[in-house]
Each structure stands twice: as structure tokens, then as C-alpha cells.
C-alpha positions in Angstrom: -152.6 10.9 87.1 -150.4 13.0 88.8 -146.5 13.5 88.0 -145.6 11.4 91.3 -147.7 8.8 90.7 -147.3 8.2 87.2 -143.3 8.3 88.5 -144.5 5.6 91.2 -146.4 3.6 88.6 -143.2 3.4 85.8 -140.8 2.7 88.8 -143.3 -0.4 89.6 -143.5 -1.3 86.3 -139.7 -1.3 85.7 -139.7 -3.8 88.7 -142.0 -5.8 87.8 -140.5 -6.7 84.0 -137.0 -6.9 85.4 -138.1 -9.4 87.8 -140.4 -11.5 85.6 -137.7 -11.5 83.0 -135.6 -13.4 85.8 -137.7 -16.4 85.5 -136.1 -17.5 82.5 -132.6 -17.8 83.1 -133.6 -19.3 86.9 -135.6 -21.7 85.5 -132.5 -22.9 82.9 -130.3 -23.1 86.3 -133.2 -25.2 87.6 -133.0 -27.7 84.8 -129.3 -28.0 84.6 -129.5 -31.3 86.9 -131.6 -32.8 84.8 -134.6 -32.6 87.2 -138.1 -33.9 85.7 -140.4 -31.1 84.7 -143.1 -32.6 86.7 -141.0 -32.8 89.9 -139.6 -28.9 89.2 -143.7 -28.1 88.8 -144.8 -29.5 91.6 -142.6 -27.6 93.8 -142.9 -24.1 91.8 -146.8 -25.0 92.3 -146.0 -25.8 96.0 -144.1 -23.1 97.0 -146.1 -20.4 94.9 -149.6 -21.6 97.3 -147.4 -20.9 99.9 -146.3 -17.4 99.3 -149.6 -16.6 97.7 -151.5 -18.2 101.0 -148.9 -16.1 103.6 -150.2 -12.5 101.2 -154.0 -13.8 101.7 -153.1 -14.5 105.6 -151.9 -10.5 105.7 -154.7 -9.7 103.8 -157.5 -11.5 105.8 -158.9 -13.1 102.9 -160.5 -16.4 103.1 -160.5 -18.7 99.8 -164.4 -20.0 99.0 -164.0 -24.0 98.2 -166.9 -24.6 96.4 -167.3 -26.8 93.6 -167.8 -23.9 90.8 -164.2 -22.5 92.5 -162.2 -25.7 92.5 -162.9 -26.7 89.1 -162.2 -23.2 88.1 -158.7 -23.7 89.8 -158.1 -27.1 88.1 -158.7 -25.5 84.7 -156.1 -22.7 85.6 -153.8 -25.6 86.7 -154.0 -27.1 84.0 -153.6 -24.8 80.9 -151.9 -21.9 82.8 -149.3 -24.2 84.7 -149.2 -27.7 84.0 -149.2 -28.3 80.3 -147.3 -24.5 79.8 -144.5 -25.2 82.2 -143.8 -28.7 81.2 -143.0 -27.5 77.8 -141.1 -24.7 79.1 -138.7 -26.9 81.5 -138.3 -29.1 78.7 -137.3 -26.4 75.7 -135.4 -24.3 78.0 -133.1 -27.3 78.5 -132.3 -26.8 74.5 -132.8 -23.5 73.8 -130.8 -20.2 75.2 -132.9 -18.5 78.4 -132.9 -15.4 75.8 -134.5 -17.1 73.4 -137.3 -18.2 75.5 -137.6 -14.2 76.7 -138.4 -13.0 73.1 -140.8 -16.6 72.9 -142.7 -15.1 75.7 -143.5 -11.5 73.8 -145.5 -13.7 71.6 -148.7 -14.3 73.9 -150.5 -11.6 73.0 -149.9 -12.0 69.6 -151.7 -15.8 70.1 -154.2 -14.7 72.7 -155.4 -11.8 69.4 -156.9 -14.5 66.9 -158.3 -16.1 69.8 -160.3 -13.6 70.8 -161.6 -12.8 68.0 -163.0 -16.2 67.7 -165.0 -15.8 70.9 -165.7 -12.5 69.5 -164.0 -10.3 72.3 -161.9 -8.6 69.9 -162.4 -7.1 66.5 -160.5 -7.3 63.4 -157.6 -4.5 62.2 -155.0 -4.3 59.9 -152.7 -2.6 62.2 -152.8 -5.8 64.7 -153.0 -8.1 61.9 -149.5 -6.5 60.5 -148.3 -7.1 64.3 -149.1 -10.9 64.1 -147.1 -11.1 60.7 -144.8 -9.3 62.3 -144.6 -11.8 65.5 -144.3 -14.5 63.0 -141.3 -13.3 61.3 -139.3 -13.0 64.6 -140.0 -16.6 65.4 -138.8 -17.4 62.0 -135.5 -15.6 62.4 -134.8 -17.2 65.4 -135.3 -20.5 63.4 -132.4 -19.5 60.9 -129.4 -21.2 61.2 -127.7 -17.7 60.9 -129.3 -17.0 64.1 -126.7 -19.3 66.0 -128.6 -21.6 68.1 -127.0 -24.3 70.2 -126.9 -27.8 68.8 -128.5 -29.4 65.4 -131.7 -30.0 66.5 -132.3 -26.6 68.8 -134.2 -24.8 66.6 -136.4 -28.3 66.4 -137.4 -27.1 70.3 -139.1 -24.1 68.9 -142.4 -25.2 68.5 -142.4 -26.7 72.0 -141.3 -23.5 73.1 -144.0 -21.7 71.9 -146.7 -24.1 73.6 -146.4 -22.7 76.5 -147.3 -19.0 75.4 -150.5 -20.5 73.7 -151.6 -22.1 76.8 -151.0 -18.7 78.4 -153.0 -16.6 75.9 -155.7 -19.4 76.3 -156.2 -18.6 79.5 -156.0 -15.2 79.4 -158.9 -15.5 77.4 -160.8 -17.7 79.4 -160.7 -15.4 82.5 -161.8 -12.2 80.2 -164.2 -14.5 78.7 -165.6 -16.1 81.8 -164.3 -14.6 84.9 -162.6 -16.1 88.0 -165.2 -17.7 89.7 -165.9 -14.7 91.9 -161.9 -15.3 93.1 -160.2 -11.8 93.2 -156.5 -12.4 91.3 -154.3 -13.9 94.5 -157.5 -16.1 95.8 -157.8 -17.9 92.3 -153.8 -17.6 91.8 -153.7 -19.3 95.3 -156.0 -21.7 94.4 -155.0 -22.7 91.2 -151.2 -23.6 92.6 -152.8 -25.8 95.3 -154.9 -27.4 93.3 -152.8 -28.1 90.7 -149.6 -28.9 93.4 -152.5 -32.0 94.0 -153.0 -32.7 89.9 -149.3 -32.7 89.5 -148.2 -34.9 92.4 -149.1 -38.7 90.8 -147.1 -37.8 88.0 -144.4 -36.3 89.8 -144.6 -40.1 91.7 -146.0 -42.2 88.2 -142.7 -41.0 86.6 -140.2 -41.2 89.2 -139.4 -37.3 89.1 -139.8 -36.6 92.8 -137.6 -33.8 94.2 -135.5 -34.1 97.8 -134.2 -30.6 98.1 -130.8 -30.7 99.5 -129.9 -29.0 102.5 -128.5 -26.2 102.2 -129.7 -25.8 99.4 -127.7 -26.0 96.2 -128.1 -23.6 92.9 -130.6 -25.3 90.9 -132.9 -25.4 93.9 -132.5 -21.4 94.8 -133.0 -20.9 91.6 -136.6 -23.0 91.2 -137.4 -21.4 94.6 -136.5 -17.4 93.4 -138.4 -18.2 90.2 -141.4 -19.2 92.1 -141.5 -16.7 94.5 -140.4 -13.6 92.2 -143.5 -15.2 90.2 -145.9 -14.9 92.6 -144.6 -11.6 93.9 -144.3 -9.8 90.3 -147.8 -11.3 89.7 -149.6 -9.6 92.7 -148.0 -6.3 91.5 -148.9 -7.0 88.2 -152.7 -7.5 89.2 -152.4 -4.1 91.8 -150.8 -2.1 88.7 -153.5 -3.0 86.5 -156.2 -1.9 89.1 -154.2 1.2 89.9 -152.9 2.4 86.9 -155.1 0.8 84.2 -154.7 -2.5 82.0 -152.9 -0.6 79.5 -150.7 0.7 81.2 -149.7 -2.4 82.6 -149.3 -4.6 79.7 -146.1 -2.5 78.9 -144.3 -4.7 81.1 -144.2 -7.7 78.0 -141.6 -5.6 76.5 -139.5 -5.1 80.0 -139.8 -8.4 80.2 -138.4 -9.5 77.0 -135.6 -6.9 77.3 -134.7 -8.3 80.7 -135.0 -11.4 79.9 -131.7 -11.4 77.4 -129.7 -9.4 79.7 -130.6 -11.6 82.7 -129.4 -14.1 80.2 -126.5 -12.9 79.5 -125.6 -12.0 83.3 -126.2 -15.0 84.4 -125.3 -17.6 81.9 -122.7 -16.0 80.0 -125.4 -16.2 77.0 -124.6 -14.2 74.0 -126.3 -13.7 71.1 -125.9 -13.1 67.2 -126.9 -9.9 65.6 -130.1 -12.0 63.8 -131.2 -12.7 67.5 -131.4 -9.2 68.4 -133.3 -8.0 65.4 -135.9 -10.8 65.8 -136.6 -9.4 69.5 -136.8 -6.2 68.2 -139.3 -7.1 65.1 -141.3 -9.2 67.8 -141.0 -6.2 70.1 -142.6 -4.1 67.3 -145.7 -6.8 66.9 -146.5 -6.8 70.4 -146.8 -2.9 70.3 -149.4 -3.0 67.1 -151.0 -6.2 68.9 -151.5 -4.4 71.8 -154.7 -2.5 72.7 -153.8 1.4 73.2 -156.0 2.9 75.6 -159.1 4.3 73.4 -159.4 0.5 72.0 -158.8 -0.9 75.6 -161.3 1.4 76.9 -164.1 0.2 74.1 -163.3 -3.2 74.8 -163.9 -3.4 78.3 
């Protein structure tokens, strides 16, 4: 790799974590109505087939509907959206947008054990130290030193880490079993129409459908730039990993993470006590022993 384009790659890279680590603090503004999860959902699924469907429109790509594709989609629905994001709409509502960015650093710490019980992954101290490692972050953010809003926030924990199991559980199904022949946008695509379909009973069941006002007002630019700097910063993710190697790539957790609390704290006023801080970094420091480094990803794939 050559100077310029390693330069090119860490620039992208940068972009990509700083915009991902958005998501959180838009996603708090989103809630602060008191908008259902499953209405906020439907449209973050609505308006993410959209913006995936205009990038597969530039790119001349048609989507195969087949049956093997479409319940491939309505498995990604349903453990990489649905059950993940209505635990994160409803934690976020109780917990700082901060918090939730050090939460996040924890899926590959899950997706680790997981894999090696479909036998994709093999067993080391140095990633088992990173697990205890990720597991003592979450536990000082538990303390009531750590200053978290409310009596019962730190009770929204557990429901806040749901959502990054269901996101290393599908990671692992797609290394495990592949897209369906979908290349990254065409199952991305898929899966947010698909699951816009799941999701809209139980947006109606429950009552939570979503009028956007016109113009629009904060909560709903917020939903809307968290779904579409989603789908953007997830096509870069997928052409960085292609293009500079899967490695490489997963660097952005700890962007993301880092971003995520100063996001936080730009646009919520968040602040947070020195125990906060030091369980991002100790969660920081798992990820990096969880983490393939290149010789292991290399072996692996």
C-alpha cells in the first residue's frame, strides 16, 4: 500500500467512525418525543431501502427475489434491526448517548465466544484477557460512582447490551453462512425492505405510527440523518474492507466509541465522570486484544 493510499484509507476511516458515532446522540434526539421504537424503526428501515435502493439504481444492480434471498433478508431484519434497535430506542431513552457509544465497542467482544462455538475462531489467552477486560468496563459503568441519570438507569444496562449481541449474532451468521449470493448494499437493501414490511403490523398493532411533520422538526432530522449517515457509513464500511482489508477496517469500533462521547457531549450537553472515561478506555483496550491482527485475520479467512 502506497503512502497516498494508506493516507486515503485512514482519512476514510476517520469519516466513517465519526459519522457512525453520530447515530447515537441522533437517535436520543429521536426518542425525546416519546416516539414508539417500532414506529422510529419502521421509518429508519424505510428510509435506509431508500437510500440503499437510489446507490443500487447508480450502480445498475438488480436485487434477485428469490425465496433463499428473502428469507435471508427477513433473518437480517430481524436480528440485525428489529429486535437490536428496539432495545436500543428503548435504553437510549435512560441511559446517556455516551454510554451507549462505549456499549457498542462490546460486539466484538460477544461476536468472540460465539464463534468459537461454531468453531470459526480459536481459543487464546490474549482475547480471552480482552473479554475480561470488556466485562469490567460494563461493570464500571454499572457503579453508582460512575454517575448515571436516575435510580434505576444503570437497571437499562442489560437492555442496552442486547442489541450488540444481536449484532455479533449476525455478524456471525453472514461469516458463517454467507449472504445469499447478495453483495453487501443488495442484502443491506433487502433486509430494510423486508423488514420495513415485518415491522409495519406492529408499528399499526401498537399504535406507534409516525406522521412526520412538515417541515420537519428535530426529532425527525435527527431519525432521518441517523438513517441515512447509516446506510452511507455502511457502504464505505463494506468498500474499505474490500479495499484496504478487513483488518484494517475494523479500526473504526474504536473511532466510533471515541466519537460517540464527544458527539454526546456536542450535542446534548452530556458530561461524564472520570469512572466513565476509564471504563471506555479499559473497553477500548478489550476490543484491541479481541480483535484479529492481520496474521490471525489472514489464517482465519
Amino acid at each position: 500500500m502506497t503512502p497516498r493510499r494508506r493516507l486515503g484509507f485512514t482519512a476514510l476511516l476517520l469519516i466513517i467512525g465519526i459519522g457512525w458515532g453520530s447515530t447515537q446522540s441522533l437517535g436520543k434526539i429521536a426518542v425525546s418525543t416519546g416516539y414508539g421504537h417500532f414506529g422510529l424503526i419502521f421509518w429508519q428501515l424505510a428510509i435506509g431501502a431508500a437510500v440503499l435502493g437510489a446507490i443500487l439504481i447508480l450502480r445498475r444492480r438488480r436485487v434477485p427475489l428469490t425465496p433463499v434471498t428473502l428469507r435471508f433478508a427477513a433473518l437480517i431484519a430481524l436480528i440485525g434491526t428489529l429486535i437490536p434497535n428496539s432495545t436500543f430506542y428503548l435504553s437510549v431513552a435512560h441511559l446517556p448517548a455516551g454510554v451507549m457509544s462505549i456499549i457498542i465497542s462490546t460486539v466484538p467482544m460477544m461476536a468472540f465466544p460465539l464463534a468459537l462455538a461454531l468453531g470459526m475462531e480459536r481459543l487464546s489467552l490474549r482475547r480471552l484477557a480482552g473479554l475480561a477486560l470488556g466485562l469490567c468496563g460494563v461493570a464500571m459503568i454499572a457503579l453508582p460512582q460512575a454517575g448515571l441519570p436516575q435510580g434505576l438507569a444503570a437497571a437499562w444496562l442489560p437492555i442496552a447490551l442486547i442489541g450488540p449481541l444481536f449484532y455479533a449474532i449476525e455478524g456471525n451468521v453472514v461469516a458463517k453462512w454467507g449472504t445469499a449470493g447478495l453483495d453487501p448494499v443488495q442484502a443491506m437493501f433487502l433486509a430494510s425492505a423486508v423488514g420495513a414490511v415485518l415491522v409495519l403490523p406492529l408499528v399499526l398493532a401498537t399504535g406507534q405510527w409516525i406522521t412526520p411533520p412538515w417541515p420537519l422538526q428535530k426529532p425527525e432530522l435527527a431519525l432521518t440523518a441517523s438513517s441515512v449517515v447509516h446506510c452511507l457509513m455502511y457502504a464505505g464500511y463494506v468498500y474499505l474492507a474490500g479495499a484496504a482489508g478487513a483488518v484494517f477496517a475494523t479500526q473504526t469500533a474504536y473511532i466510533v466509541t471515541a466519537s460517540g462521547l464527544l458527539w454526546a457531549m456536542a450535542l446534548l450537553g452530556e458530561r461524564f465522570t472520570p469512572l466513565v472515561w476509564l471504563a471506555g478506555a479499559v473497553l477500548l483496550a478489550g476490543l484491541a486484544l479481541v480483535q484479529p491482527r492481520g496474521r490471525e485475520q489472514r489464517l482465519a479467512d
